[in-house]
C-alpha positions as CSV (number, residue, x, y, z in Angstrom):
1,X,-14.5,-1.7,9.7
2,X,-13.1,-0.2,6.3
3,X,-16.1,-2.6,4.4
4,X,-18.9,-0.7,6.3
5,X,-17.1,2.5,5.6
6,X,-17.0,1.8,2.0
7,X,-20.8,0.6,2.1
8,X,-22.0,4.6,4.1
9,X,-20.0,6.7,1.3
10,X,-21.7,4.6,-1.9
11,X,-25.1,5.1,0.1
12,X,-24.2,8.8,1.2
13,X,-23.4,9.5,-2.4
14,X,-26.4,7.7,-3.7
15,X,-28.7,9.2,-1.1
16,X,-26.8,12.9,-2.5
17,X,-27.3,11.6,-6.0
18,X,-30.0,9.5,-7.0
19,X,-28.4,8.8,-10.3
20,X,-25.2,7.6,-8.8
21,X,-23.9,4.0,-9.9
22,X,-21.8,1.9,-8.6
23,X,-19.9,2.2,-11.6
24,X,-19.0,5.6,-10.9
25,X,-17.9,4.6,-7.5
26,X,-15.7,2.3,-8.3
27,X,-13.9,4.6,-11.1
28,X,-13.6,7.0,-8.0
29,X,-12.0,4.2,-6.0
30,X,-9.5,3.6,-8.7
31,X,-11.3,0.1,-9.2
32,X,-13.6,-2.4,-11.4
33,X,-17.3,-2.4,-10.6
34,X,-17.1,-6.0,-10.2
35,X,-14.4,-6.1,-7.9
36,X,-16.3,-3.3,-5.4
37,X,-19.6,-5.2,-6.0
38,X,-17.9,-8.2,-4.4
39,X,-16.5,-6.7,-1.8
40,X,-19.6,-4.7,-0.7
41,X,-21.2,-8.1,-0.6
42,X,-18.9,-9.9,1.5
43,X,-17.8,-12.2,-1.2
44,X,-14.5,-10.8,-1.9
45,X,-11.9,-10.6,1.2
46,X,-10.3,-7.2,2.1
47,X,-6.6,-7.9,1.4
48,X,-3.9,-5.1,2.4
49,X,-3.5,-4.0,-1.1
50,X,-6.9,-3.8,-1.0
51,X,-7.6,-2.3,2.0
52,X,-4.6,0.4,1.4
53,X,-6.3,1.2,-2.2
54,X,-9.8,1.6,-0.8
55,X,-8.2,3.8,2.4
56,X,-6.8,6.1,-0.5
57,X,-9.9,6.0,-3.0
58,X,-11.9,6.8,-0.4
59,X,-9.6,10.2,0.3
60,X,-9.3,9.1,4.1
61,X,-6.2,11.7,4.6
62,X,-6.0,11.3,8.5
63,X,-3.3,9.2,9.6
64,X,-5.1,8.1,12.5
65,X,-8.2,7.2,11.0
66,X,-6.7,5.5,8.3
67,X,-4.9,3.3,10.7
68,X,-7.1,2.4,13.1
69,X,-10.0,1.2,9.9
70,X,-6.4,-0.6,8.1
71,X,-6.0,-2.3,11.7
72,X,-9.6,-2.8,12.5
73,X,-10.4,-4.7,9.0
74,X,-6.9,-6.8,9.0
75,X,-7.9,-8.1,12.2
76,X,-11.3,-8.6,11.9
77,X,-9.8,-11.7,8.9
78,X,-7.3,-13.1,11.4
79,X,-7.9,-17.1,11.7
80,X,-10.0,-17.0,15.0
81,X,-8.6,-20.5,16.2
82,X,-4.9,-18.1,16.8
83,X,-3.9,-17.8,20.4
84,X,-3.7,-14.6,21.9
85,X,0.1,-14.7,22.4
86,X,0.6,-15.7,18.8
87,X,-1.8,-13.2,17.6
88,X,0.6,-10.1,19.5
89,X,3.3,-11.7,17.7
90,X,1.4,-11.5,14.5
91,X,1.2,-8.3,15.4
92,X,4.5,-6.8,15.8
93,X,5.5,-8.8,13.0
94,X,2.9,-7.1,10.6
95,X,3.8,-3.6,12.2
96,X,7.5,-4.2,11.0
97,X,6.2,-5.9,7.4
98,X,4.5,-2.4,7.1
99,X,7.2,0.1,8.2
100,X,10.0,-1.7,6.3
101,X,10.3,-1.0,2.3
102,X,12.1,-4.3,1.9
103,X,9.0,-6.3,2.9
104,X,6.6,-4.5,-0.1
105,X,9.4,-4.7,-2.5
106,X,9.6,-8.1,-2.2
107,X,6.2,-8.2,-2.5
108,X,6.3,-6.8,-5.9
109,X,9.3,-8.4,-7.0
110,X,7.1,-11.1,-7.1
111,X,4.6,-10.3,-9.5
112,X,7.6,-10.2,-12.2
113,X,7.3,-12.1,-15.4
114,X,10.0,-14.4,-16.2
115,X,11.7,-14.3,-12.5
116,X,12.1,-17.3,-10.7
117,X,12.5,-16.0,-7.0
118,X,14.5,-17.6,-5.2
119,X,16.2,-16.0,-1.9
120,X,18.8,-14.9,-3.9
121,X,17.7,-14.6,-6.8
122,X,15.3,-12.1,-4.5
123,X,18.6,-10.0,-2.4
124,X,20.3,-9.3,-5.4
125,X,17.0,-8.1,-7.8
126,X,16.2,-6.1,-4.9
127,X,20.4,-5.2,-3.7
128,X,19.3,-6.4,-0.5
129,X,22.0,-8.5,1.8
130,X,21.0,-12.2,1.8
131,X,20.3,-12.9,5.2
132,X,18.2,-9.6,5.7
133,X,16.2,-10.4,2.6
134,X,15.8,-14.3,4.5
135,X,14.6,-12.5,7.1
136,X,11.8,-10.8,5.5
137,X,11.2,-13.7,3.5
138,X,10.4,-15.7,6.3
139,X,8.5,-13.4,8.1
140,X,6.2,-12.6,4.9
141,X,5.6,-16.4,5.6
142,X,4.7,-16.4,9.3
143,X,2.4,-13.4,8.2
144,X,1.0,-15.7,5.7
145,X,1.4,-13.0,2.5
146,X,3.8,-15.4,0.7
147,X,4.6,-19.4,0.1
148,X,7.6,-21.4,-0.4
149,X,7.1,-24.4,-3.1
150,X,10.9,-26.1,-3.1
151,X,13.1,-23.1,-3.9
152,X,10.5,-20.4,-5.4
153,X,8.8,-18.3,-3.4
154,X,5.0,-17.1,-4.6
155,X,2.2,-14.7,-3.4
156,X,-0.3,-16.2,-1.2
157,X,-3.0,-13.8,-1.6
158,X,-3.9,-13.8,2.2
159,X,-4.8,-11.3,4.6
160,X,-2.1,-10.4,7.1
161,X,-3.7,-9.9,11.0
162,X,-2.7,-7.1,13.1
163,X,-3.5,-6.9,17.2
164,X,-5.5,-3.8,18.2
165,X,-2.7,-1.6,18.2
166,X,0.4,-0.9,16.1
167,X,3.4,1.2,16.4
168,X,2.0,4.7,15.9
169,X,5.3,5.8,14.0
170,X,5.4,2.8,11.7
171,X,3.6,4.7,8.6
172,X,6.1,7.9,9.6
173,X,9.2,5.2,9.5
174,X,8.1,3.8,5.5
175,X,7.7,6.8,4.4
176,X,11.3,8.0,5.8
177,X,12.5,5.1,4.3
178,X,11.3,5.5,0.6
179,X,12.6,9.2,1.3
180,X,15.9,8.0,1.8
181,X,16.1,5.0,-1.0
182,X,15.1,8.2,-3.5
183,X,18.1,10.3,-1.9
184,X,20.3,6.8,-3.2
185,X,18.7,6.7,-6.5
186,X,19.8,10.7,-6.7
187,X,23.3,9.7,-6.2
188,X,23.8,6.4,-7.6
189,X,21.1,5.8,-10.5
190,X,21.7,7.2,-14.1
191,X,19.0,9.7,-15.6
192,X,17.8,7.4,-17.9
193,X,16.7,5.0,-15.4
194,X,15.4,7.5,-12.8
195,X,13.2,11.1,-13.0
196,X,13.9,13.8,-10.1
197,X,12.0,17.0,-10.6
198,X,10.0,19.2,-8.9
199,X,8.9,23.0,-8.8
200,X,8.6,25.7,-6.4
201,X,5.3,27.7,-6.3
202,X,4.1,30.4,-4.4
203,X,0.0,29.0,-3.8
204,X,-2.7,29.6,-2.6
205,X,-3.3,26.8,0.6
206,X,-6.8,26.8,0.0
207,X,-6.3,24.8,-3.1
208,X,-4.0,22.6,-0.9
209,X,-7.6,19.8,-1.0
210,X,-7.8,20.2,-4.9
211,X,-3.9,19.6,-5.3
212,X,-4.1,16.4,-2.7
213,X,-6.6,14.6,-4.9
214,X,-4.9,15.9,-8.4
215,X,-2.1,14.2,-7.2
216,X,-3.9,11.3,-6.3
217,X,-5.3,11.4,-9.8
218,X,-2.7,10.8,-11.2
219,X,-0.8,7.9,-9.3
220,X,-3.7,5.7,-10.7
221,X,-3.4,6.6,-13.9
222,X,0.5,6.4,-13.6
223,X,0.0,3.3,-11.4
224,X,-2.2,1.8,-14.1
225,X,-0.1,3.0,-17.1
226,X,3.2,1.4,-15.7
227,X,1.3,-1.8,-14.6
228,X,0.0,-2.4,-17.8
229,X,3.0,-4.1,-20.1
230,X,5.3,-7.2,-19.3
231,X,6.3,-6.4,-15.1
232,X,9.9,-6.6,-15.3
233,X,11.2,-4.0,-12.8
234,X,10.2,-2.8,-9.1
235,X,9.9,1.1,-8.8
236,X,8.9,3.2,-5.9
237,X,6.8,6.6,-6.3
238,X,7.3,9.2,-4.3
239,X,5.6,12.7,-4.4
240,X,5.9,15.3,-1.8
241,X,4.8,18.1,-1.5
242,X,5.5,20.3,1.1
243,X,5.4,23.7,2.7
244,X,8.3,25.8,2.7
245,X,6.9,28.8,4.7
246,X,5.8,29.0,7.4
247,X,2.5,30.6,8.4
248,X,2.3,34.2,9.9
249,X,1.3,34.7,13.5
């Protein structure tokens, strides 16, 4: 489970480092000391922004691995009374919420300051047709990530469950996704509202470690930067960097 991974690396690294704190942990996770404190403890549930930030913090960079402790954790806070046959459900359900960029978007849509959300005030904040962005809507609510009070619609703050297995493309399928909603911003979005760029290096692919967690650097900082005023707009990141040669036989 991604708790008991998270309690091995701060003992490995205090075992490596006797002057280790837990405050330097957390700052490598990205995260309060308080916040990992709880968490360590048990007192503070793993939610699935949570358990995606502590999957990254923690540099787990295999796909598989990443899923299987994302899957392992989500289920492990599933209501036990849940039948089997619902819990599948649960399950394909969740697999779609996490392939599908409308479902996160609408997720953060809802952390806005001075939105009321309705389901369409939500489709046309997001440009997404009404009945799709229903559809995502209510299954946010079967998964039990978002509430409906009258005509608003509000985070929960609960754990979504997950079955033992999950589509093994669905990470592969978001991240298309988010590819292709940054190839619509390239045609349709002005300059001032979007930034493009990128550079072409020859490298050395031994630094290719060192350049994953630079970049990760700085998403936090950007992250945190961006998060830090009055939340009136919903923006993706996307960084890729790839290979453009291939290697020699």
């Amino acid at each position: 489970m991604l708790v008991e991974h998270l309690k091995k690396t701060f003992a490995d690294r205090c075992r490596n480092n006797p002057a280790y704190s837990l405050r330097a942990f957390a700052r490598s996770l990205g995260m309060d000391s308080s916040t990992v404190s709880a968490l360590l403890s048990g007192k503070r549930p793993i939610t699935l922004k949570t358990a995606m930030k502590l999957i990254e913090g923690l540099q787990i960079s295999d796909p598989h691995e990443a899923q299987a402790l994302l899957v392992e954790t989500l289920a492990n806070t599933a209501p036990a009374a849940k039948s089997k046959v619902a819990y599948t459900e649960m399950g394909l359900q969740t697999a779609e919420a996490i392939a599908s960029w409308q479902h996160f978007a609408i997720l953060a849509v809802l952390e806005l300051k001075n939105f009321i959300p309705s389901d369409r005030s939500i489709s046309e904040r997001l440009n997404i047709p009404l009945p799709i962005a229903r559809e995502c809507l209510e299954r946010l609510e079967r998964l039990e990530l978002i509430k409906k009070e009258r005509n608003s619609w509000s985070l929960t703050g609960r754990n979504m469950s997950t079955p033992d297995q999950v589509p093994s493309g669905s990470l592969r399928e978001g991240h298309r996704q988010n590819i292709l909603k940054a190839l619509d911003s390239l045609a349709e979005d002005s300059v001032e509202i979007r930034d493009i760029s990128g550079i072409t290096m020859a490298v050395s692919s031994a630094r290719l470690e060192g350049a994953r967690k630079m970049i990760q650097e700085f998403r936090r900082r950007l992250a945190a930067y961006m998060e830090g005023g009055k939340r009136d707009a919903v923006y993706r990141l996307n960084i890729q960097l790839i290979p453009l040669s291939k290697e020699k036989k």
